[in-house]
N, C-alpha and C positions, 0 to 999 in steps of 0.2 A: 471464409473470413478467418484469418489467421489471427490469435491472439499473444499479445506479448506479456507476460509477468513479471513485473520489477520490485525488488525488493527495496526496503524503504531509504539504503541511501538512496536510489537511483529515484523517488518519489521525492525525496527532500528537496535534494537537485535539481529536479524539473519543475518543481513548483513553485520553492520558496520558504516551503514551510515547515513549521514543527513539529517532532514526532508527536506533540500532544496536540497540536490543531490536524494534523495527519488523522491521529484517532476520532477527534471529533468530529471530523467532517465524515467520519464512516457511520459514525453515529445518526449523525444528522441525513444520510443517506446520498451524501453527495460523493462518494467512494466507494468502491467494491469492499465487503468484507476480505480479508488475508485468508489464502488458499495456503493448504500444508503441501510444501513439497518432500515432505521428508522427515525424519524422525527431529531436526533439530532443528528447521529451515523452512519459513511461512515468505512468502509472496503475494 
């Protein structure tokens, strides 16, 4: 199973929604937490 990692335009744009409903839905556990790809770069 291959996975794909989008950063949050690419999450806004598929979904619809707001960096802050983005956040809360990870909250809420309906999204993966942000994975670090990098010293300056979450996914």
């Amino acid at each position: 199973m291959t996975y794909t990692i989008l950063r949050l335009p690419a999450v806004k744009a598929q979904t619809g929604n707001s960096r802050s409903t983005h956040y809360l839905r990870i909250t809420q556990g309906l999204f993966t937490k942000p994975v670090s790809l990098g010293p300056r770069a979450v996914g």
